[in-house]
C-alpha positions in Angstrom: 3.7 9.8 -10.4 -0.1 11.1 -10.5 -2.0 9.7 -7.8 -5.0 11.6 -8.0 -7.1 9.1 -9.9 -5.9 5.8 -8.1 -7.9 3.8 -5.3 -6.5 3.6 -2.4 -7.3 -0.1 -0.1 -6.1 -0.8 3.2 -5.9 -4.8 4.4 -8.9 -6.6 5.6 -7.9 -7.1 8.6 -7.6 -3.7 9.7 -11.1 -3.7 10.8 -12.2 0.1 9.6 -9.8 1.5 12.5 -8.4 4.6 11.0 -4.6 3.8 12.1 -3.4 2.1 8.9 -1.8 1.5 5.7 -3.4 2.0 2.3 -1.8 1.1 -0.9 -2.8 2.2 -4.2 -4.5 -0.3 -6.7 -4.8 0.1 -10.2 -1.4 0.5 -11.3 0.4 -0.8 -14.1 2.3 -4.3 -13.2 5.6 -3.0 -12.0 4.7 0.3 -11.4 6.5 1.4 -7.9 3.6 0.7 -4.9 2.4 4.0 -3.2 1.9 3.7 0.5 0.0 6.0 2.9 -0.7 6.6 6.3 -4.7 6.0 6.2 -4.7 9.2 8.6 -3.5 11.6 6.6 -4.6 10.5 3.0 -3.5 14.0 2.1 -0.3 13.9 3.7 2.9 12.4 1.8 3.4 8.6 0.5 6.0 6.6 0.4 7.1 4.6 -2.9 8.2 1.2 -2.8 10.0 -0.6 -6.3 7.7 -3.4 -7.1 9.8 -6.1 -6.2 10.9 -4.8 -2.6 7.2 -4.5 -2.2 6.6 -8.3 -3.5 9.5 -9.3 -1.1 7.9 -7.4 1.8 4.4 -9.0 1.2 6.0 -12.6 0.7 8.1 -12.1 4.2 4.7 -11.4 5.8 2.8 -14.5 4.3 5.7 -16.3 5.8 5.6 -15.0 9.0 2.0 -15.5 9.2 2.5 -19.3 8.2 
């Protein structure tokens, strides 16, 4: 998977601290999600099967209430 010419967003709520997760937007619907560790943008990724990823977020939203 290229990733050269995505955008990469991490959450609103991280609060332009350095110490998280960005995800790559832009994607086709479906396409696996990228992760990486805001810190190292150069550093590897980790790619998540669109609905594990959907699952994940939805178990969050949950949590949060």
């Amino acid at each position: 998977m290229n990733l050269m010419n995505v955008t990469w967003r991490k959450s609103t709520y991280s609060g332009g601290q350095d110490e998280c997760l960005e995800i790559a937007d832009g994607l086709p619907i479906g396409s696996p999600v990228p992760v990486r560790d805001s810190k190292h943008p150069d550093g590897p990724h980790l790619l998540f099967p669109a609905p594990v990823w959907a699952a994940f977020i939805a178990s969050v939203k949950a949590a949060r209430g």
